[in-house]
DSSP file (Angstrom, degrees, kcal/mol; ACC not computed):
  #  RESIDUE AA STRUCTURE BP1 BP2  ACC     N-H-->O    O-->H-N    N-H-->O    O-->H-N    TCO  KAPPA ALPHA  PHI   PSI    X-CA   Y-CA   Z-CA
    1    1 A X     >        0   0    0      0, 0.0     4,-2.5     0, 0.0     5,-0.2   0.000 360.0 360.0 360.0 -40.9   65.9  -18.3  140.4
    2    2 A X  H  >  +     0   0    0      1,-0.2     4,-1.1     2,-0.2     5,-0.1   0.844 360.0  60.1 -78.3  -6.5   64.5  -19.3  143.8
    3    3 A X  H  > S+     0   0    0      2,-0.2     4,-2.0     1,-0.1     5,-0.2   0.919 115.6  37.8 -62.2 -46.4   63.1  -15.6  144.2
    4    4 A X  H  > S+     0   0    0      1,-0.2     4,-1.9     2,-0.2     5,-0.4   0.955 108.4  58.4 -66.5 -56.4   61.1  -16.6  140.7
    5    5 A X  H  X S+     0   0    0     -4,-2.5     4,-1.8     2,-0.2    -1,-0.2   0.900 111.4  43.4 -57.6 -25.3   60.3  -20.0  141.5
    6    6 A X  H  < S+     0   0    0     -4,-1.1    -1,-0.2    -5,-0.2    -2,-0.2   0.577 110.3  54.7 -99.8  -1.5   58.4  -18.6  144.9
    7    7 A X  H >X S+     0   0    0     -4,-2.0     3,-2.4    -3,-0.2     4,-1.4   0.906 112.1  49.2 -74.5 -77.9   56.7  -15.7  143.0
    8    8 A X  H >X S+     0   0    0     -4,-1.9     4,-1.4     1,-0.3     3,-1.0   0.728 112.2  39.0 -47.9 -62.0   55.6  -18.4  141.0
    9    9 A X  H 3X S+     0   0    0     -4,-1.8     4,-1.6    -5,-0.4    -1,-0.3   0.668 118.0  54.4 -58.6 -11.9   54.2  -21.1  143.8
   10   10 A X  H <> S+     0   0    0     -3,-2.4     4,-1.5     1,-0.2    -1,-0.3   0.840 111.1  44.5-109.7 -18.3   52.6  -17.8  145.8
   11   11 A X  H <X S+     0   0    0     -4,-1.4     4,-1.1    -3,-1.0    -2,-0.2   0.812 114.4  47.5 -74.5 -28.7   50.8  -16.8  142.4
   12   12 A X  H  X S+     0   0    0     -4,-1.4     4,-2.7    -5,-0.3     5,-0.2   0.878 113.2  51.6 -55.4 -53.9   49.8  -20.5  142.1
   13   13 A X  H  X S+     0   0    0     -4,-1.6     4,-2.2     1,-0.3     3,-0.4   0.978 115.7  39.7 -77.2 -66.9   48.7  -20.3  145.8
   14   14 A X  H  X S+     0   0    0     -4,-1.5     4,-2.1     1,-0.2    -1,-0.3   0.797 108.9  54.4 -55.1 -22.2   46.6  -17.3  145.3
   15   15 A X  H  X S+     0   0    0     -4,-1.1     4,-1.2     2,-0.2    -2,-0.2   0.859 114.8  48.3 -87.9 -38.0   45.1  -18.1  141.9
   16   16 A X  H  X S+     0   0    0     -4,-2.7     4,-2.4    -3,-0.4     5,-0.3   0.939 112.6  47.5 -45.3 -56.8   43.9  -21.6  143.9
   17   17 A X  H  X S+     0   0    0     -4,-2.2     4,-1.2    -5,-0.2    -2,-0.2   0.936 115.9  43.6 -46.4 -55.9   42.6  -19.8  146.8
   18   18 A X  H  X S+     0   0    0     -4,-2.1     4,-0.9     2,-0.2    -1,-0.2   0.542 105.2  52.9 -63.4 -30.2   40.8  -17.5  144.8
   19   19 A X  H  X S+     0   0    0     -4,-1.2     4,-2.2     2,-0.2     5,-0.5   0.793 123.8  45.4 -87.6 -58.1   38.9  -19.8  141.7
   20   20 A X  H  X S+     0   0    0     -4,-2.4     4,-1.3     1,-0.2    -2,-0.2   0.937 110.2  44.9 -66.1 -21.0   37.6  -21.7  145.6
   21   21 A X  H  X S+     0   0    0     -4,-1.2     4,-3.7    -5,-0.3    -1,-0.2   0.987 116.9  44.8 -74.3 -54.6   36.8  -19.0  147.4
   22   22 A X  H  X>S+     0   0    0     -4,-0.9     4,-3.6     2,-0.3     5,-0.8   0.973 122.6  41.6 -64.3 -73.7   34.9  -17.7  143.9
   23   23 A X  I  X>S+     0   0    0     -4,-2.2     4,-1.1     1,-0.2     5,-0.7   0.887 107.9  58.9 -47.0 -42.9   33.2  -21.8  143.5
   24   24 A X  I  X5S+     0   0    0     -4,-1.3     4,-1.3    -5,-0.5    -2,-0.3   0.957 118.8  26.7 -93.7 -80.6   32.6  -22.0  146.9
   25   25 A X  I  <5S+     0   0    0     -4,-3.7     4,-0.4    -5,-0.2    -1,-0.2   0.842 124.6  38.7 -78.5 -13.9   30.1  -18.7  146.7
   26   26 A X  I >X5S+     0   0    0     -4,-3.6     3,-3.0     2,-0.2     4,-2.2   0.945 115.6  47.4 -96.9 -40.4   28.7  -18.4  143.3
   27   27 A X  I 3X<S+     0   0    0     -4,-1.1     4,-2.2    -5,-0.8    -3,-0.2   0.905 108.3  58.6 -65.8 -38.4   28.1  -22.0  142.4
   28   28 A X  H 3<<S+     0   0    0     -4,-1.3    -1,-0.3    -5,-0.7     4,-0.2   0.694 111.6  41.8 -65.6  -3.5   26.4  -22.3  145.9
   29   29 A X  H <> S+     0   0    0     -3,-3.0     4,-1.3    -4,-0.4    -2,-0.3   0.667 109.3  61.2-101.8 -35.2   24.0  -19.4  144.6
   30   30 A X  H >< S+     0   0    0     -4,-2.2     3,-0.5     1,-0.2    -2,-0.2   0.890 101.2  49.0 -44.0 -51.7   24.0  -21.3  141.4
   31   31 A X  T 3< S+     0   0    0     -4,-2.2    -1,-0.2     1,-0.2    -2,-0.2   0.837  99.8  62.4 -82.6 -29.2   22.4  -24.4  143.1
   32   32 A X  T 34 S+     0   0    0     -4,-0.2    -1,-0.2     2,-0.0    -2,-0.2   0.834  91.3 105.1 -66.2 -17.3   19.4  -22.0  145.0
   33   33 A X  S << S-     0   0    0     -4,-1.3     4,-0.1    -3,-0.5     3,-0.0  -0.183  81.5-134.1 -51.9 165.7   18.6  -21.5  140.8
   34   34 A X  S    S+     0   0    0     46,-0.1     2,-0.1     2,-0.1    -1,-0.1   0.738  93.2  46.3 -90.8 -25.6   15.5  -23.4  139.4
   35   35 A X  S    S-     0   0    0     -5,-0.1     2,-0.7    45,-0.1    -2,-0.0  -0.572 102.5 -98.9-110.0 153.2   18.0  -24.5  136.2
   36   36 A X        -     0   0    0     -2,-0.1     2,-0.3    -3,-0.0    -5,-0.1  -0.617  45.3-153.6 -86.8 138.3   21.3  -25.7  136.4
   37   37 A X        -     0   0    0     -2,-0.7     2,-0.3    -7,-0.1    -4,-0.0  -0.810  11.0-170.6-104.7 154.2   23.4  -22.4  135.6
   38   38 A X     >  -     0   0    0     -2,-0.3     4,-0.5    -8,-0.0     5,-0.3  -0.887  39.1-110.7-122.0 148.0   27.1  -22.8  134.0
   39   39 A X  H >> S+     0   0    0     -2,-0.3     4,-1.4     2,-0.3     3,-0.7   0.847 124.3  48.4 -54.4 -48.5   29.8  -19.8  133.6
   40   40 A X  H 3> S+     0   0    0      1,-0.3     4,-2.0     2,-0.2    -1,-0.2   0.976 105.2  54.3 -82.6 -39.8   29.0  -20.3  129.7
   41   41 A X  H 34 S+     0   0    0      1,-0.2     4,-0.5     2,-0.2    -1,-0.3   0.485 113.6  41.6 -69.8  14.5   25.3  -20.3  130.2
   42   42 A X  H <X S+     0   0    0     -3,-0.7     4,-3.7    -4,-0.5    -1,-0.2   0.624 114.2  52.3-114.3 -34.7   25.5  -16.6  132.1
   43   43 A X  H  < S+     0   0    0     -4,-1.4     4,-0.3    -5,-0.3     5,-0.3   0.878 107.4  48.7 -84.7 -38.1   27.8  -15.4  129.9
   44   44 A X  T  X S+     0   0    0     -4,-2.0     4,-1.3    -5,-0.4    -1,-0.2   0.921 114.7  46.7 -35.2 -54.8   25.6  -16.4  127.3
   45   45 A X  H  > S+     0   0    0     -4,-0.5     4,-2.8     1,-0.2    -2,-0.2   0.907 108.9  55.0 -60.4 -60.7   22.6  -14.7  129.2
   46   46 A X  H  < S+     0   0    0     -4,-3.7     4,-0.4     1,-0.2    -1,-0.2   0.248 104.7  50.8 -75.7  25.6   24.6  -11.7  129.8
   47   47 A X  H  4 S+     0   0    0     -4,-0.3    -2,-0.2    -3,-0.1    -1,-0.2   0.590 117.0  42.0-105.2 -35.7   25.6  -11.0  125.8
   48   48 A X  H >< S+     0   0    0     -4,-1.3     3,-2.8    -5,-0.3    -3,-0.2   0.996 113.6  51.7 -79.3 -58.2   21.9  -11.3  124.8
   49   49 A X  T 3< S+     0   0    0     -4,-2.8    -1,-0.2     1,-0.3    -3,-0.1   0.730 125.1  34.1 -15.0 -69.9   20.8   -9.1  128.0
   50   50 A X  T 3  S+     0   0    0     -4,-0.4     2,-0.4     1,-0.1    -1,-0.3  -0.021 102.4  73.2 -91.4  21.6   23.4   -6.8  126.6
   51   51 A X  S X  S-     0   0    0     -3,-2.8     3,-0.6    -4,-0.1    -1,-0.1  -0.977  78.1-117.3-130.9 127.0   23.5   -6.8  123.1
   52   52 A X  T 3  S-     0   0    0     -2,-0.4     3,-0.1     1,-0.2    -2,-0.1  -0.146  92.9 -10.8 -38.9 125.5   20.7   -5.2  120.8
   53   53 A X  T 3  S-     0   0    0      1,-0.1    -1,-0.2    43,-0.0     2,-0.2   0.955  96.6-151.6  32.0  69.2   18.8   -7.5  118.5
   54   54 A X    <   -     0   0    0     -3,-0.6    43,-1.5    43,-0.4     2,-0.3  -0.506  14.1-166.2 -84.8 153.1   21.3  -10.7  119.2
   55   55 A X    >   -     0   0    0     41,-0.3     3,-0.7    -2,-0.2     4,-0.4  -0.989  38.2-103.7-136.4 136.6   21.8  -13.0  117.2
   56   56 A X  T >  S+     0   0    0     39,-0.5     3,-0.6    -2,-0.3     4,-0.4   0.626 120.1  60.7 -28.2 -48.7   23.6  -16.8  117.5
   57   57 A X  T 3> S+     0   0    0      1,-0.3     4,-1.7     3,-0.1    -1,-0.2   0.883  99.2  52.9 -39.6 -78.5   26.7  -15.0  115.7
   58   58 A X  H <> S+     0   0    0     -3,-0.7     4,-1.5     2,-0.2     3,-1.4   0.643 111.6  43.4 -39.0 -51.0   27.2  -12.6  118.4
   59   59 A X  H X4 S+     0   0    0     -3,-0.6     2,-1.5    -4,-0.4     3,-1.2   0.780 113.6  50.4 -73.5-113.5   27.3  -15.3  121.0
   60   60 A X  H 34 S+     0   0    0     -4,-0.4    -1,-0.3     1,-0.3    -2,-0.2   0.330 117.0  39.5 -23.4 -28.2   29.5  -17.3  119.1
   61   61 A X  H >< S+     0   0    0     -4,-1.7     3,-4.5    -2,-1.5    -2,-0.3   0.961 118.6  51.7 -79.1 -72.7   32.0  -14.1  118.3
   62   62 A X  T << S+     0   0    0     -4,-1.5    -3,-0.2    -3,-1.2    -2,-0.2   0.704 121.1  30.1 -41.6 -59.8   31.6  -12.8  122.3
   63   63 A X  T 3  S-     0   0    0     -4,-0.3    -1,-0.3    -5,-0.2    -3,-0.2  -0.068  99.8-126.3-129.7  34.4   32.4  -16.0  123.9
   64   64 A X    <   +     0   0    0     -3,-4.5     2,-0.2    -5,-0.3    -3,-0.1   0.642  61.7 148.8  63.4   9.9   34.8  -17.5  121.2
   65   65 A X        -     0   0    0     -5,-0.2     2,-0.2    -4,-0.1    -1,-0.1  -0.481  52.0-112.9 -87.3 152.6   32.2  -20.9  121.2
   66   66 A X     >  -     0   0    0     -2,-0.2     4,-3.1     1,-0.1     5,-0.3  -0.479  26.6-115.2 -87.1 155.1   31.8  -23.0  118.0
   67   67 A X  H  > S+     0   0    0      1,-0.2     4,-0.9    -2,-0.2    -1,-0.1   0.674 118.0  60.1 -75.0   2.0   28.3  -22.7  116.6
   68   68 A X  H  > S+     0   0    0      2,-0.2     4,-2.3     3,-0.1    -1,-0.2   0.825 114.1  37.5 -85.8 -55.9   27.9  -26.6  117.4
   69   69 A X  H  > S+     0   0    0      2,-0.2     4,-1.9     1,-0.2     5,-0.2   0.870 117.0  49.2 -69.0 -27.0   28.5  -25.7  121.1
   70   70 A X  H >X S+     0   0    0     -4,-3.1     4,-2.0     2,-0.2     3,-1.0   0.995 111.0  55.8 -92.1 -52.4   26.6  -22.2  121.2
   71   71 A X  H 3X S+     0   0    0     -4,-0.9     4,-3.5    -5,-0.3    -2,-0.2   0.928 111.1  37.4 -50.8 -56.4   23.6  -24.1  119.5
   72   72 A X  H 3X S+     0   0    0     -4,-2.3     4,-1.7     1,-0.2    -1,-0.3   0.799 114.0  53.4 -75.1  -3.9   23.1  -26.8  122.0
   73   73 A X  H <X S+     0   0    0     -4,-1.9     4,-3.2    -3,-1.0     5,-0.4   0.953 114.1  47.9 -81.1 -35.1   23.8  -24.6  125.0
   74   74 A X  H  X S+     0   0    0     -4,-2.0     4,-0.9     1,-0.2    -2,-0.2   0.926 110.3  57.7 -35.7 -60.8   20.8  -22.2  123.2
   75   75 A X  H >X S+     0   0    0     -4,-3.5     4,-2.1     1,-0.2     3,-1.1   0.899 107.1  40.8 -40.3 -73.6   19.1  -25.2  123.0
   76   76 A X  H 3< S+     0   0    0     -4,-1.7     6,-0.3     2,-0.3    -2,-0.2   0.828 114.6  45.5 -54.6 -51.0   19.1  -25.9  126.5
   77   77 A X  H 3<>S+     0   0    0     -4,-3.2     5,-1.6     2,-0.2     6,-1.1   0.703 106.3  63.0 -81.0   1.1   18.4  -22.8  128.1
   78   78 A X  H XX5S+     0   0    0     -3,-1.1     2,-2.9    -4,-0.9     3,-2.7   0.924 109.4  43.9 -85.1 -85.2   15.5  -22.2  125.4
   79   79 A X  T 3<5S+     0   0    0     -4,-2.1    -2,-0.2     1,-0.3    -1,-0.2   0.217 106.3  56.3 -89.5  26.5   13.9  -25.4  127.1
   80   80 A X  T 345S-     0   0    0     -2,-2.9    -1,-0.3    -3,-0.2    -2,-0.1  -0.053 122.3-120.1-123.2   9.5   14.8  -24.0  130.8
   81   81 A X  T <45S+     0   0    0     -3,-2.7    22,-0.5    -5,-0.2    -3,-0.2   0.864  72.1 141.5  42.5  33.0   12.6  -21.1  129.1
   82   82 A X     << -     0   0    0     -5,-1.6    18,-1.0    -4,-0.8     2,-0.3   0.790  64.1  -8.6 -51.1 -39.7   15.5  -19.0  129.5
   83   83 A X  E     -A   99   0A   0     -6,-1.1     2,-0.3    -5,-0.3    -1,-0.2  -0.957  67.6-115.2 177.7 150.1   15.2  -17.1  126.3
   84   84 A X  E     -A   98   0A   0     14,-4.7    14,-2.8    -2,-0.3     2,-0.4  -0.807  10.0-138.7-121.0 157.5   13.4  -17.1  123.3
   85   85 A X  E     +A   97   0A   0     -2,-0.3     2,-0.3    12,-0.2    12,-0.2  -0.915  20.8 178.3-116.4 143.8   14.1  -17.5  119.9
   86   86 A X  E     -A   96   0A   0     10,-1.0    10,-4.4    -2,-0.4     2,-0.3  -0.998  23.4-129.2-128.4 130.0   12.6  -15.3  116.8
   87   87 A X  E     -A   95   0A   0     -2,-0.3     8,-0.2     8,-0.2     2,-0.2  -0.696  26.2-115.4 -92.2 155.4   13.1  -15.4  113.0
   88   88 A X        -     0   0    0      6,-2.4     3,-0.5     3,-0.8     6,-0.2  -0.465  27.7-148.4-119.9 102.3   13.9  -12.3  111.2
   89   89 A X  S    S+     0   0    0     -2,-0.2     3,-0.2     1,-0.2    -1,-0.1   0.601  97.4  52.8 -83.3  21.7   10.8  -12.1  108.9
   90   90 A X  S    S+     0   0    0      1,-0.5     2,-0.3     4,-0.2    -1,-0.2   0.575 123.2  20.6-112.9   4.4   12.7  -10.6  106.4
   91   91 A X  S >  S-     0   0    0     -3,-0.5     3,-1.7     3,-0.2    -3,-0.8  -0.875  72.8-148.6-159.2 112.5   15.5  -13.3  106.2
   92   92 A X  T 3  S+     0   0    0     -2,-0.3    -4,-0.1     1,-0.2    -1,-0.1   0.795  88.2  60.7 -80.8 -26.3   14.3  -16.4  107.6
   93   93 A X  T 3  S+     0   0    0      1,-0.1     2,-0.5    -6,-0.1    -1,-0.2   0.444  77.3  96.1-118.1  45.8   17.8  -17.3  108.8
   94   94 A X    <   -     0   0    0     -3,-1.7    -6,-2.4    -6,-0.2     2,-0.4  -0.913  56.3-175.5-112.3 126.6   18.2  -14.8  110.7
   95   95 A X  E     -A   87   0A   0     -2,-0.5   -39,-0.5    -8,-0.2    -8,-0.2  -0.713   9.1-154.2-100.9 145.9   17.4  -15.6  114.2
   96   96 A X  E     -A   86   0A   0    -10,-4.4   -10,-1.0    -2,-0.4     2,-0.4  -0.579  11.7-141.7-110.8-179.4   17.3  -13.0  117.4
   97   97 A X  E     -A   85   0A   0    -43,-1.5     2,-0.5   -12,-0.2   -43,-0.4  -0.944  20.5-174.9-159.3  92.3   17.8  -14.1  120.7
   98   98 A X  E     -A   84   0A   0    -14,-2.8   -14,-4.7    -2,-0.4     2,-0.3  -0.897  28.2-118.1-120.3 134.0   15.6  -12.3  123.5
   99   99 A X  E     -A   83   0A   0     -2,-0.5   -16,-0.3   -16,-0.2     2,-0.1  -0.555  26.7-138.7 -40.7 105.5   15.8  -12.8  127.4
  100  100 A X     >  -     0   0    0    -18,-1.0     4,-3.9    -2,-0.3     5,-0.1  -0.480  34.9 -99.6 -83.9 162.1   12.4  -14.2  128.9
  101  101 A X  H  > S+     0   0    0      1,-0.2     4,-2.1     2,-0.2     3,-0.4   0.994 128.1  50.6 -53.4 -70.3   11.4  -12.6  132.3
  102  102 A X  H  > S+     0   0    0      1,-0.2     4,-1.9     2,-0.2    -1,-0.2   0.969 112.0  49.5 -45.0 -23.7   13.0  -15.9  134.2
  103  103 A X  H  > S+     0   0    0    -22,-0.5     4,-2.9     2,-0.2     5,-0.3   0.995 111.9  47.0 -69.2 -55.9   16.1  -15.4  132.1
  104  104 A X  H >X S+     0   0    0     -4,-3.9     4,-3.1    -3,-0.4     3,-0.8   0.943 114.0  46.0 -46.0 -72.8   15.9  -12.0  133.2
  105  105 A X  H >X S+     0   0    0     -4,-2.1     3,-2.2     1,-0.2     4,-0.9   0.830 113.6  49.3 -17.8 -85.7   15.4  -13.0  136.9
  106  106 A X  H 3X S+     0   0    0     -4,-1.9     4,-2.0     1,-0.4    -1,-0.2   0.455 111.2  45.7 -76.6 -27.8   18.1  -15.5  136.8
  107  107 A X  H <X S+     0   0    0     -4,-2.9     4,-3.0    -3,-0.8    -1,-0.4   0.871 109.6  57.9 -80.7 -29.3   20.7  -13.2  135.3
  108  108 A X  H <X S+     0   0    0     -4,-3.1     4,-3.7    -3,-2.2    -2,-0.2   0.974 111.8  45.2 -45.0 -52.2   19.5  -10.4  137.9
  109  109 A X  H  X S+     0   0    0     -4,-0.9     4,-2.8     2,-0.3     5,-0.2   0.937 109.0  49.7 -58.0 -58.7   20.4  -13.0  140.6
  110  110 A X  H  X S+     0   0    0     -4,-2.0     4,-1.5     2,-0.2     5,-0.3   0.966 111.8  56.4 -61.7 -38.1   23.9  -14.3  139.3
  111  111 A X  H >X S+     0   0    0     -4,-3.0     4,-2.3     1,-0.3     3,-1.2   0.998 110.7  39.3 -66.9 -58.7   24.8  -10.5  139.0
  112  112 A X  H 3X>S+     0   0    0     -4,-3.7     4,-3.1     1,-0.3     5,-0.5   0.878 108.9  58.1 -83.3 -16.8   24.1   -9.8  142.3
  113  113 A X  H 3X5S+     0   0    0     -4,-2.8     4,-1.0     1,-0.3    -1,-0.3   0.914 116.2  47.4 -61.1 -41.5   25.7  -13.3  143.6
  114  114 A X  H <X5S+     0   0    0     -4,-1.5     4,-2.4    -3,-1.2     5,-0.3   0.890 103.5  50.5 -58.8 -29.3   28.8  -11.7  141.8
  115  115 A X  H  X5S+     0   0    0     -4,-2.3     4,-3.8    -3,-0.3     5,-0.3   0.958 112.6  48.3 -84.2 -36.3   28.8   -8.6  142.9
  116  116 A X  H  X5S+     0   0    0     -4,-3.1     4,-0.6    -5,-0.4    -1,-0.3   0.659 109.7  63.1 -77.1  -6.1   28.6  -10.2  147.0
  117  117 A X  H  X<S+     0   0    0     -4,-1.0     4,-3.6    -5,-0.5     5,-0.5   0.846 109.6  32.4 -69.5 -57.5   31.3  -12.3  145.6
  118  118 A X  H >X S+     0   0    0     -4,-2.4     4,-1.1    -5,-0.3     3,-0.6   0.972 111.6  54.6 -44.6 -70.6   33.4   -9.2  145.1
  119  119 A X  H >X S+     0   0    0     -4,-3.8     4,-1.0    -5,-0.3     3,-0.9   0.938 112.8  50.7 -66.7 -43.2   32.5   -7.3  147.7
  120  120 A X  H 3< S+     0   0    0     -4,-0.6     3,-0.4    -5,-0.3    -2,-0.2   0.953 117.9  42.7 -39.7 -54.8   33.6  -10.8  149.9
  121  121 A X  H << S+     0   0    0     -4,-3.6    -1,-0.2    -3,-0.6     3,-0.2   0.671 116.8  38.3 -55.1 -16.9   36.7  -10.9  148.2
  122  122 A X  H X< S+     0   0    0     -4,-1.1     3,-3.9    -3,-0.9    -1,-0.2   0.467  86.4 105.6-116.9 -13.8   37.8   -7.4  148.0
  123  123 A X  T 3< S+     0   0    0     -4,-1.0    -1,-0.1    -3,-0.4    -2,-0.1   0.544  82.0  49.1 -71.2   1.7   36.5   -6.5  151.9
  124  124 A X  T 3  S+     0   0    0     -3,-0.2    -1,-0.3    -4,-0.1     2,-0.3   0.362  93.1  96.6-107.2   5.7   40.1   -6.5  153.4
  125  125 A X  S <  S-     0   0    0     -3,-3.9    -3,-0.0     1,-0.1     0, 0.0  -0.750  75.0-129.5-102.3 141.2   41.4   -4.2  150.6
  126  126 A X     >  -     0   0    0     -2,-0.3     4,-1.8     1,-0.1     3,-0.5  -0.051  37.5-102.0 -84.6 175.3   41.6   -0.1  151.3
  127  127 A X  T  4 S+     0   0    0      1,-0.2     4,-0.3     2,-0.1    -1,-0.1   0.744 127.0  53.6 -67.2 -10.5   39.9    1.9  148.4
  128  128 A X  T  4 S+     0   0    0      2,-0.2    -1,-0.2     3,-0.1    -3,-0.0   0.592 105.0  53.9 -87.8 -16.6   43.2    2.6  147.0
  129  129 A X  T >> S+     0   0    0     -3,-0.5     4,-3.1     2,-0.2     3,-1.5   0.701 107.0  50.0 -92.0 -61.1   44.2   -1.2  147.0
  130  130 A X  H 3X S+     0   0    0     -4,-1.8     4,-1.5     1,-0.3    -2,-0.2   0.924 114.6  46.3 -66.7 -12.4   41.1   -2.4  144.9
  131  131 A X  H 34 S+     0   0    0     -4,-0.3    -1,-0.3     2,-0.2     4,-0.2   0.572 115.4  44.3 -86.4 -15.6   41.9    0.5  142.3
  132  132 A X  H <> S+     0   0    0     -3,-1.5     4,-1.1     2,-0.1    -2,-0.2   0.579 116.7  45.9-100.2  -8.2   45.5   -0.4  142.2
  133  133 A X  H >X S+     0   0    0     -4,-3.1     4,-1.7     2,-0.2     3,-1.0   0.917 113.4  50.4 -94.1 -65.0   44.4   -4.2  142.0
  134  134 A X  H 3X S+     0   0    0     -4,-1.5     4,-0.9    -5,-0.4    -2,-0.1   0.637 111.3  56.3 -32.8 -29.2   41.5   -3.0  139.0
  135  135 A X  H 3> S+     0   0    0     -4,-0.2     4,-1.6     2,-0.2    -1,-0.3   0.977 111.0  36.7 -84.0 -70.1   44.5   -1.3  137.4
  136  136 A X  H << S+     0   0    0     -4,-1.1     4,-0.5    -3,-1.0    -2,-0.2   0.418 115.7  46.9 -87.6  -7.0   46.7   -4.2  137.1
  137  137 A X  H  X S+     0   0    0     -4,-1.7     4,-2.8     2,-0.1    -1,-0.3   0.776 111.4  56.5 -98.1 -32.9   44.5   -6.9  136.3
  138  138 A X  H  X S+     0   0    0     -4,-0.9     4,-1.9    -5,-0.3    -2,-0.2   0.840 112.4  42.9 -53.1 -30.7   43.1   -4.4  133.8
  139  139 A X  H  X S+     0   0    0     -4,-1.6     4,-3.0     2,-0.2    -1,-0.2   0.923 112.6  51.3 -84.5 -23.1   46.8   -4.1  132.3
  140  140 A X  H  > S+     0   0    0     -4,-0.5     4,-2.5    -5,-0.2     6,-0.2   0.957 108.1  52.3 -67.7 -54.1   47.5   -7.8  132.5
  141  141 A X  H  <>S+     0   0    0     -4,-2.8     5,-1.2     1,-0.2    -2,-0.2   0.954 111.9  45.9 -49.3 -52.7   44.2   -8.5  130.5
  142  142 A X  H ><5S+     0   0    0     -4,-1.9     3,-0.7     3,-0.2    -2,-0.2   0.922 115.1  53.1 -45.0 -46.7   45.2   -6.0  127.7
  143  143 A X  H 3<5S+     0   0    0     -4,-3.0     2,-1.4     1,-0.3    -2,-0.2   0.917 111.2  39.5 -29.8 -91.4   48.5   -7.6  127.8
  144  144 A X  T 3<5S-     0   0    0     -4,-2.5    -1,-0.3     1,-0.2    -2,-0.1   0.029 112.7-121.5 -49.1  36.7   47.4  -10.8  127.5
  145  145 A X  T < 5       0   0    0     -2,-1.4    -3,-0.2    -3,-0.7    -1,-0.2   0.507 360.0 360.0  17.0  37.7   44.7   -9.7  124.7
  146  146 A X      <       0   0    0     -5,-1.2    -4,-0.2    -6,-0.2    -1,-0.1   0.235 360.0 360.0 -70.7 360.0   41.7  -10.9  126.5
């Protein structure tokens, strides 16, 4: 039992370390933005980025948000001229969801703030360590159905 119970506090202790180390650099890239950026508004950014002719359903499916919540965060980055919104003319309520060039910008920039998060994180690890770590958070996430 105490073998578990200190697997447990040293996963605690890394999963701390790691969500500050992670605030600590992206949210400080966050703050050099002209808009205030949130983890749901990027993920937001990056579904329309990456999904063909989106629409508020996709968002709402992707990122599991109620269509009360996914509308006013829409809202808001629509008036941070984030993205624009267009009706369907052939069904007026369907609306599509396109990236404006600052949207575009801004998600370019949070990508790469991620990606020097990573590479910060990962820089003590051999190549063979970050492929056995990519492996096992990849099996834990299938576990866990995420």
């Amino acid at each position: 039992m105490t073998d578990e119970k200190n697997y447990l506090e040293d996963m605690d202790r890394i999963t701390e370390a790691f969500f500050r180390f992670k605030n600590k650099l992206i949210e400080e890239k966050y703050e050099e933005l002209p808009v205030k950026m949130t983890t749901t508004k990027y993920r937001m950014l990056k579904t329309i980025k990456q999904t063909d002719q989106c629409m508020v359903a996709d968002i709402v499916r992707n990122l599991e948000l109620s269509s009360g919540a996914t509308t006013l965060i829409l809202n808001k980055l629509e008036e941070e001229n984030l993205l624009t919104r267009k009706r369907y003319e052939k069904d007026r309520r369907i609306v599509f969801l396109r990236l404006t060039k600052q949207g575009e910008d801004i998600l370019h920039k949070i990508s790469e703030s991620r990606k020097d998060f990573f590479t910060a994180a990962l820089k003590t690890l051999t190549d063979d360590e970050k492929m056995q770590l990519m492996h096992l958070l990849q099996k834990i996430t299938v576990d866990m159905d995420l």
